[in-house]
C-alpha positions in Angstrom: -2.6 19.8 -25.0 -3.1 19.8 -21.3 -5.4 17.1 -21.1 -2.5 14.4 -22.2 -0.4 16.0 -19.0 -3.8 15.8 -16.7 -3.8 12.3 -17.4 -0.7 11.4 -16.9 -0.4 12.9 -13.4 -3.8 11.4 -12.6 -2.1 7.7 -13.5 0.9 8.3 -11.5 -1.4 9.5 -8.6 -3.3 6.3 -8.6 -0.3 4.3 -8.7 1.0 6.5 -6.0 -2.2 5.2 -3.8 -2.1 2.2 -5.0 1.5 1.3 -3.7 0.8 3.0 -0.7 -2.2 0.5 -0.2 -0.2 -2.4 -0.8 2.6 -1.4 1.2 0.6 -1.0 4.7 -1.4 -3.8 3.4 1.8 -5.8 3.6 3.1 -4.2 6.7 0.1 -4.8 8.5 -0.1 -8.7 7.6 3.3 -9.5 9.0 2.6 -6.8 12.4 -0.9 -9.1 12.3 1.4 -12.7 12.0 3.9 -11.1 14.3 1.5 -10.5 17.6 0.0 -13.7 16.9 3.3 -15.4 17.1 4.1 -13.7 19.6 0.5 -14.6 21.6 0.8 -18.1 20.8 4.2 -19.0 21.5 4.6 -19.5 25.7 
């Protein structure tokens, strides 16, 4: 019975980290584009 619930929790964990990883992979692109802008424009 438990082993149905385990798995479950496990899945939403690894979404959990997953949309975690794409978030600050996100948020560091645009910091990344944002100081280069910023470097290249005079």
């Amino acid at each position: 019975m438990s082993e149905g619930q385990m798995d479950d929790s496990q899945n939403k964990q690894m979404w959990t980290d997953f949309t975690k990883l794409i978030t600050w992979g996100t948020i560091g692109c645009l910091a990344i584009v944002a100081l280069m802008a910023a470097f290249l424009t005079p």
